[in-house]
VMD Tcl script that draws the C-alpha trace (Angstrom):
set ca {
  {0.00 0.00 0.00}
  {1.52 3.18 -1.41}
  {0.76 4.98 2.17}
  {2.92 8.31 2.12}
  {2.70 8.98 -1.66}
  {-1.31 8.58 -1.59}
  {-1.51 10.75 1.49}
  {0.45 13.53 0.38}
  {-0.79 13.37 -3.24}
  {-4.41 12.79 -2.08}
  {-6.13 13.82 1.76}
  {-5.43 13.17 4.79}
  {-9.19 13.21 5.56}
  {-9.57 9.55 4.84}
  {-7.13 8.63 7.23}
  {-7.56 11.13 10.53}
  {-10.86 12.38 9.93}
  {-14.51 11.22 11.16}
  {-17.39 12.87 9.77}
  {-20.62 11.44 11.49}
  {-24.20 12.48 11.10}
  {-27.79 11.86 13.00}
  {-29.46 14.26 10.24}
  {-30.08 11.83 7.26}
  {-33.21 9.43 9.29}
  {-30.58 6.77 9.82}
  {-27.16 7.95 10.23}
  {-24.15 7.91 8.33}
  {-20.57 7.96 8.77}
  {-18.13 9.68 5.99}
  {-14.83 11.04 6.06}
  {-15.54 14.69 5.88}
  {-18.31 17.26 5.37}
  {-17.83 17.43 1.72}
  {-18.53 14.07 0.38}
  {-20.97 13.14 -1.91}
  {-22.83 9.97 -0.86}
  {-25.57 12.34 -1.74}
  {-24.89 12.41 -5.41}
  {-27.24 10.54 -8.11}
  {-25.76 7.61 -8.97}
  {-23.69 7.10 -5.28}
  {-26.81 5.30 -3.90}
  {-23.75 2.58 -2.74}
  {-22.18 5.04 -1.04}
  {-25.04 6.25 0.83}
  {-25.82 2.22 2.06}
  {-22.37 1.98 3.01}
  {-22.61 5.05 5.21}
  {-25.32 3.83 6.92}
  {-23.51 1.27 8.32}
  {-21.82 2.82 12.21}
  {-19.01 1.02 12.98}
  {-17.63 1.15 16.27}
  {-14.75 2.24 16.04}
  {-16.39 4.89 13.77}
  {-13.16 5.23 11.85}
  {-13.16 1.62 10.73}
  {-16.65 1.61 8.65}
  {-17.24 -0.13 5.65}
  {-17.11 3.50 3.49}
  {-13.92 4.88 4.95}
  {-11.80 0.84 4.65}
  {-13.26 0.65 0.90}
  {-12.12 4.38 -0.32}
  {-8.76 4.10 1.58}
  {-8.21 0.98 -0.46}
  {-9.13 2.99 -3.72}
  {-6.26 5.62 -2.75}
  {-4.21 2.70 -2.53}
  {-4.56 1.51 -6.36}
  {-3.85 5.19 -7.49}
  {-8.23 6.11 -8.03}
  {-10.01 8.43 -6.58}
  {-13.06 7.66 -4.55}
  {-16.35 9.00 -6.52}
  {-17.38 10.69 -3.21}
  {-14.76 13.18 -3.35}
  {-14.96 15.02 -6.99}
  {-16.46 18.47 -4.78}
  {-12.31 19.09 -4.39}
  {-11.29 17.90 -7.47}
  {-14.13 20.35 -9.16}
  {-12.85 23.20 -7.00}
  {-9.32 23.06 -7.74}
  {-9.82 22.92 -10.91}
  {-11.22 26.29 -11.02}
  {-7.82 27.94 -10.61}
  {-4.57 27.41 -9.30}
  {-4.57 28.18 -5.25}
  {-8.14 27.99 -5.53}
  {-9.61 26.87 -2.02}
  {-10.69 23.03 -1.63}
  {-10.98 20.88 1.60}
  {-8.67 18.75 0.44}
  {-5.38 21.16 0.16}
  {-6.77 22.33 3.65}
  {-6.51 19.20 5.40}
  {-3.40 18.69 3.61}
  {-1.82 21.90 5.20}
  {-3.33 21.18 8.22}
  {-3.18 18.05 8.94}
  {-0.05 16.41 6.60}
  {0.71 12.63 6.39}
  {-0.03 9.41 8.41}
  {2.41 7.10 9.52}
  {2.77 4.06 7.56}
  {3.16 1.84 10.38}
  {-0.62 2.55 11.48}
  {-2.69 1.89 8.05}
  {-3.39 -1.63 7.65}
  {-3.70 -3.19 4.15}
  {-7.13 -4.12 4.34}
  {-7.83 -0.15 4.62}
  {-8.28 0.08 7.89}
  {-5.81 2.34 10.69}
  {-4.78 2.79 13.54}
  {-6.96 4.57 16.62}
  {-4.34 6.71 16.63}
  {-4.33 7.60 13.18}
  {-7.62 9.84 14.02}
  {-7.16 13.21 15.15}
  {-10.07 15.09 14.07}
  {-13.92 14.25 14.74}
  {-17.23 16.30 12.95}
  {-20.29 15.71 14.61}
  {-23.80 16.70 13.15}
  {-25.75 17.09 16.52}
  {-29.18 16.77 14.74}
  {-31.69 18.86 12.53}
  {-32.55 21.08 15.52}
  {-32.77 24.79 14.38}
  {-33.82 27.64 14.89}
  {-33.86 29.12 11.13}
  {-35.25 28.22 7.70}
  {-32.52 29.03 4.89}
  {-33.85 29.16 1.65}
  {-31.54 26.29 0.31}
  {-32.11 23.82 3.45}
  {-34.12 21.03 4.34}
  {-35.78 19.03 7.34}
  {-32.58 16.56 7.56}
  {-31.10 19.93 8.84}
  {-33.58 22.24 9.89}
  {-36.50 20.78 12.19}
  {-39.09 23.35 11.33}
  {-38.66 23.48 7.90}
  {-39.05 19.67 8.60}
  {-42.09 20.83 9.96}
  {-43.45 23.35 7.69}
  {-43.43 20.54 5.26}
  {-45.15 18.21 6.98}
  {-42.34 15.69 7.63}
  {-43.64 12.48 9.60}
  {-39.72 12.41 11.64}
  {-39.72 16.00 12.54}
  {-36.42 15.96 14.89}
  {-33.14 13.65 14.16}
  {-30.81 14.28 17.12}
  {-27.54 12.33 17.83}
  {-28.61 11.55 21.56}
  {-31.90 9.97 20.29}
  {-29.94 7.52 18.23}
  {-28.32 5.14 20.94}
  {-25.68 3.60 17.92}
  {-24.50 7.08 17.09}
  {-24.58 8.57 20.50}
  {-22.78 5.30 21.50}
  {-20.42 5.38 18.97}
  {-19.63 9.37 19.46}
  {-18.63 8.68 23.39}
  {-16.23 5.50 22.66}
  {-14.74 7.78 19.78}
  {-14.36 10.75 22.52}
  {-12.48 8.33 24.71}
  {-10.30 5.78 22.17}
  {-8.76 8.57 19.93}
  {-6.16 9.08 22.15}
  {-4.07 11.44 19.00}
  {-7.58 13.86 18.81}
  {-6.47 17.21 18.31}
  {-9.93 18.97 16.61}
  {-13.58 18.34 17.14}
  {-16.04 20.13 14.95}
  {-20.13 20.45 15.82}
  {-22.30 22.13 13.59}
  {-26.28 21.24 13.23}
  {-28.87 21.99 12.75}
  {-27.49 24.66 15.16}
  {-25.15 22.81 17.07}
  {-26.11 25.93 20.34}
  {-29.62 24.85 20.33}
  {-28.67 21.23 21.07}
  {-27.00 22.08 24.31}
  {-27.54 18.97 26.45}
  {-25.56 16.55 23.86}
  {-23.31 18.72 23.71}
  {-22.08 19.42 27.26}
  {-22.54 15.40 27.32}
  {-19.71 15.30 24.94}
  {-18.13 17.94 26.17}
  {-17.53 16.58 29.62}
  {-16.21 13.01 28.56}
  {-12.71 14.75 27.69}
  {-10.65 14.56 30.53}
  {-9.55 17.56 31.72}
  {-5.89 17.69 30.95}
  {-7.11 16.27 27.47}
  {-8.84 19.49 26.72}
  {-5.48 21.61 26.74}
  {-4.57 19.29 23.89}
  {-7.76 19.93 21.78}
  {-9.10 22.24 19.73}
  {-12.98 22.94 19.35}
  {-14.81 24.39 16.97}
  {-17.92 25.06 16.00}
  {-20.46 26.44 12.99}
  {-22.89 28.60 14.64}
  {-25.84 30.84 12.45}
  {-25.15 33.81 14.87}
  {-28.60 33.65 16.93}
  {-27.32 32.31 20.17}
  {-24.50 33.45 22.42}
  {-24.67 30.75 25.68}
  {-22.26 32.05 28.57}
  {-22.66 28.39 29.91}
  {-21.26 27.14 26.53}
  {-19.12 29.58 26.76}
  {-17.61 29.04 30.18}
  {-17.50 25.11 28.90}
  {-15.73 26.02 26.86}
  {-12.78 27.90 28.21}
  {-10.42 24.70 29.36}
  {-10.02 23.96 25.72}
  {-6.65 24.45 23.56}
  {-8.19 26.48 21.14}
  {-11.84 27.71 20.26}
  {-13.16 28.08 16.79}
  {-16.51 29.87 15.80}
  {-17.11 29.91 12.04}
  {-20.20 31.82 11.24}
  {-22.95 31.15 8.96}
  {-23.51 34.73 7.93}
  {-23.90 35.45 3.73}
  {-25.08 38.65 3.54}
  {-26.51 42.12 5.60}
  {-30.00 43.77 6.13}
  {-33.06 41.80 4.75}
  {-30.78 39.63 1.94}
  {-29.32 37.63 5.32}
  {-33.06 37.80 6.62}
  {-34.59 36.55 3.51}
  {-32.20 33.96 2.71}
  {-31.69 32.23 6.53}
  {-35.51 33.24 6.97}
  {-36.10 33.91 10.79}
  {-32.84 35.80 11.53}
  {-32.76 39.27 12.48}
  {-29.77 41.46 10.96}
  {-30.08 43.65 14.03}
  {-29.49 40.49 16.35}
  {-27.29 39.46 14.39}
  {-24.61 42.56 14.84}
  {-25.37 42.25 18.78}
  {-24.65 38.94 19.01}
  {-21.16 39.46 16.58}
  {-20.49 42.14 18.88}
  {-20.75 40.31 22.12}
  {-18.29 37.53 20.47}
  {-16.12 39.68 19.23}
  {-15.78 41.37 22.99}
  {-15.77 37.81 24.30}
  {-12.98 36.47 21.67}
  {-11.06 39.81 22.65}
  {-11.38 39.35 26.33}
  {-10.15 35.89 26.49}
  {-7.49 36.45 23.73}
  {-5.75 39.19 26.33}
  {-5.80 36.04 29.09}
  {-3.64 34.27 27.02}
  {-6.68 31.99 25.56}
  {-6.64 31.26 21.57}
  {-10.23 32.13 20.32}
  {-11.47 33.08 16.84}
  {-14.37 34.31 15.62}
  {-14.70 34.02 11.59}
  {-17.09 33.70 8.73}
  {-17.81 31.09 6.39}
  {-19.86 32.73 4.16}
  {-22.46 30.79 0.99}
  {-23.13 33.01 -1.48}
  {-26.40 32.21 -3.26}
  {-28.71 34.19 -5.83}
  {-30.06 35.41 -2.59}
  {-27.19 36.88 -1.45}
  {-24.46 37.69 -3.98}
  {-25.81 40.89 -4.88}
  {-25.41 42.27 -1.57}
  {-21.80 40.63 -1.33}
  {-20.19 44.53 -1.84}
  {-21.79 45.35 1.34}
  {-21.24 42.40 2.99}
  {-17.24 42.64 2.73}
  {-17.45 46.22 4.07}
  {-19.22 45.45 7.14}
  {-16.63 42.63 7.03}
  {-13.52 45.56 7.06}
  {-15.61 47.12 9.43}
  {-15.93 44.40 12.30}
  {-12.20 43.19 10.95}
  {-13.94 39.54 10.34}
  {-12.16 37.41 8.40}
  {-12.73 34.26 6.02}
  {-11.00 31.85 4.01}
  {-13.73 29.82 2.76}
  {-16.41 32.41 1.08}
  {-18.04 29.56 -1.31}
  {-20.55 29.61 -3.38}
  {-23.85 27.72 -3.47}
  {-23.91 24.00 -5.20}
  {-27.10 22.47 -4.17}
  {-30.25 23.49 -4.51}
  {-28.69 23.83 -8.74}
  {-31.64 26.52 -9.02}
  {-29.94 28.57 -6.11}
  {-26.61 28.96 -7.93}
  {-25.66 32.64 -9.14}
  {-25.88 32.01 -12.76}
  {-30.03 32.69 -12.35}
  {-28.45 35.86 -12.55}
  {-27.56 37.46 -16.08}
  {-24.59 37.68 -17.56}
  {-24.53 41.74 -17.71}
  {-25.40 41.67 -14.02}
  {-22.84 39.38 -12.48}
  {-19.94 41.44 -15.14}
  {-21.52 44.14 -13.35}
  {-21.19 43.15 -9.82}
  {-17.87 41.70 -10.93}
  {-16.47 45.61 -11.72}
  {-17.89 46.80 -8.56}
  {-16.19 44.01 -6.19}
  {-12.97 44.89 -8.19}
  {-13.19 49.01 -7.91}
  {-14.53 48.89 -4.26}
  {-11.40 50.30 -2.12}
  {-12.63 49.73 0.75}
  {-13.14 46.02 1.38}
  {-10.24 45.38 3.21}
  {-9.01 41.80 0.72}
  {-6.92 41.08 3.34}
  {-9.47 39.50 5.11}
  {-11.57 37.33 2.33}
  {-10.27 34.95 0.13}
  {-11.21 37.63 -2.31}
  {-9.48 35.62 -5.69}
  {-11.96 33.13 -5.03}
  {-14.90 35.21 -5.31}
  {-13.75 36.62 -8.71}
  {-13.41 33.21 -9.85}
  {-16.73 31.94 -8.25}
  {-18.63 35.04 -10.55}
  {-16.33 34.29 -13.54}
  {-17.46 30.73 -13.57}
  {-20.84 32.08 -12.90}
  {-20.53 34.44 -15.99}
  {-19.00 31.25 -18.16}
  {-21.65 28.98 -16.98}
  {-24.88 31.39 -17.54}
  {-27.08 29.15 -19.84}
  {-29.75 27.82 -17.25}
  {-32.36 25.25 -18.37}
  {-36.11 26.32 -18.34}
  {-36.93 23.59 -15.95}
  {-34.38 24.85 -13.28}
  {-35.61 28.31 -13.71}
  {-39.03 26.93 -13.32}
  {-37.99 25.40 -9.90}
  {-36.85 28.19 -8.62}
  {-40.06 29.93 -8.62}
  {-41.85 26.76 -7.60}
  {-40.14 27.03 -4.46}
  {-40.20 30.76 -4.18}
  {-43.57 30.55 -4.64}
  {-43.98 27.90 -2.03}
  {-41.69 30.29 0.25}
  {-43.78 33.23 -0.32}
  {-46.83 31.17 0.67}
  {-45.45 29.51 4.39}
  {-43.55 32.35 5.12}
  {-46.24 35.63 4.33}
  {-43.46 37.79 2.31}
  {-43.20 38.88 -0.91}
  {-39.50 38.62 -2.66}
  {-40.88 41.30 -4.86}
  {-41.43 43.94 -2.06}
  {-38.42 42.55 0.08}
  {-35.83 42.07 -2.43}
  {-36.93 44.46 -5.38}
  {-33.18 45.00 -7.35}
  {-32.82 40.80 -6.37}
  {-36.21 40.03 -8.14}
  {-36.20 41.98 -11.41}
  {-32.67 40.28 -12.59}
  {-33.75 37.25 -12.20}
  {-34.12 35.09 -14.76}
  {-37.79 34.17 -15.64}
}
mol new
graphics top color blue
foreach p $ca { graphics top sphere $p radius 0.5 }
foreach p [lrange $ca 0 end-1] q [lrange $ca 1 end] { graphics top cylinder $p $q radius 0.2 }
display resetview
């Protein structure tokens, strides 16, 4: 097994990374928060994923695409970094981040059946559940409970604790990955499932903690001083925010946030990160921004509340899934146009955004422009079916969004 030149070639991922998840109905495990078991055509993938191992690093999925790496392929889940990279050179991909991050494996702990060592592991995601407290406009109920809900779902909430294999599987992962250097929650919003996490929280050892680094992705509704103070013994504390855009585009596209409470609650982090910081404490406070036709328009103003705030992000991306979401429902002339006003805008600090990436994001948007009639038709099916649960009117809220649309 070609261990070292696959690893450094490849991701690390496969090897020291467990991505677990209570928000599909029945669980799955993966190697990161990227892959596509999702994909038409990966309905193998998907059964394979199903299947929680214990340990969780071990599963079916994770042996079989190790052993891929091995003979030189590359598994069909991961083609999102492939795509991304291909974009441009030093364009942003999880892959070349884990790389930096995490580097190689040693040899001596992968097994040629695909599976490694406990210690191989050093980083665990966990998808607490579908438990949230917004409805974003590209979501569903496997991660949103009341748009679960609103839809009339018969399995309303999927949490973690309710699933005893999962919840089971999480704690003995907690305790055997004796390497673990990063665990990530995110939801749902991983705030509003509190009790599961403290639970998880308090199975690291104390002197483990100083070793560990937590992070989390939070929408920017809740700020916890309980969490908080949980928090505290850790290594290292990570907040990456879910925030896309300002004023009613944020409000309309993560419908049920308030822009207002949104800038309080930033605030009171920021003051928080700041405090702790000057204790000799490593917290950060960052955005991971989606831009989607909701919100790309309002991207100028975004970045200068950015400068403003000094927020910064390495990961602005640009929405996939729902295809109908994606910027090209936009025109060419407008995107060009929003292109030249990015570019001549002085005072986004750059600095801060992984600004390249957004050019090339709109230029691919601006290559990429012809849009089907059926996926501009199911865009307004589902605005309309907004419009109707939710009581607004994109026209009225959104007016320069709605007439360059496509239609």
């Amino acid at each position: 097994m070609k261990t070292k030149e696959n690893i450094g070639q490849y991701c690390p991922a496969l090897y020291k990374s467990v991505f677990i998840t209570a928000n599909a109905r029945d669980g799955r495990i993966n190697p990161c928060c990227v892959y596509e078991d999702w994909q038409p055509g990966h309905e193998d993938l998907r059964e394979k994923a199903k299947q929680i191992a214990t340990p969780l690093h071990n599963s079916i999925l994770l042996k079989d695409d190790r052993k891929t790496v091995a003979e030189g392929k590359i598994p069909k889940g991961c083609r999102w970094c492939i795509k991304e990279e291909a974009k441009s050179e030093g364009h942003y991909s999880y892959r070349k981040d884990m790389i930096r991050k995490w580097g190689s494996v040693p040899e001596e702990w992968i097994n040629t059946d695909g599976s490694v060592s406990d210690l191989a592991v050093e980083k665990l995601d966990i998808r607490l559940g579908n438990v949230c407290n917004l409805m974003c406009q590209f979501c569903g109920g496997h991660n949103s409970h009341l748009i679960a809900k609103e839809a009339g779902e018969k399995e309303i909430l999927r949490r973690v604790i309710d699933n005893p294999d999962i919840f089971d599987s999480i704690i003995d992962a907690i305790k055997r990955y004796e390497n673990l250097k990063e665990i990530n929650f995110a939801g749902g919003e991983p705030l509003f499932m509190k009790k599961e996490l403290l639970i998880i929280l308090d199975k690291l050892k104390h002197k483990r903690k100083k070793e560990i680094t937590v992070k989390f992705i939070s929408n920017a509704t809740i700020y916890d001083r309980e969490i908080l103070e949980t928090l505290e013994p850790f290594k290292k504390i990570v907040f990456d925010f879910s925030i896309d855009a300002t004023g009613r585009s944020l409000e309309i596209a993560r419908w049920g946030s308030n822009w207002n409470d949104t800038q309080m609650i930033m605030t009171q982090y920021l003051r928080w990160q700041d405090t702790l910081n000057e204790r000799g404490k490593k917290i950060t406070c960052s955005l991971v921004p989606t831009l989607s036709v909701f919100t790309i328009l309002d991207c100028p103003q975004l970045f200068e509340w950015m400068t403003d705030m000094q927020l910064t992000t390495e990961c602005v991306t640009f929405m996939e899934q729902p295809n109908e979401q994606q910027i090209n429902m936009l025109p060419v002339d407008v995107l060009q146009e929003l292109k030249q006003k990015l570019l001549d805008n002085t005072y986004i600090d750059r600095s801060l955004i992984n600004f390249n990436d957004v050019i090339v994001g709109i230029d691919e948007a601006i290559k990429n422009n012809d849009v089907s009639r059926e996926t501009i038709d199911k865009f307004w099916k589902w605005n309309s079916y907004a419009e109707q649960k939710r009581n607004y009117k994109l026209q009225d809220e959104l007016p320069e969004l709605y007439s360059k649309l496509k239609k």
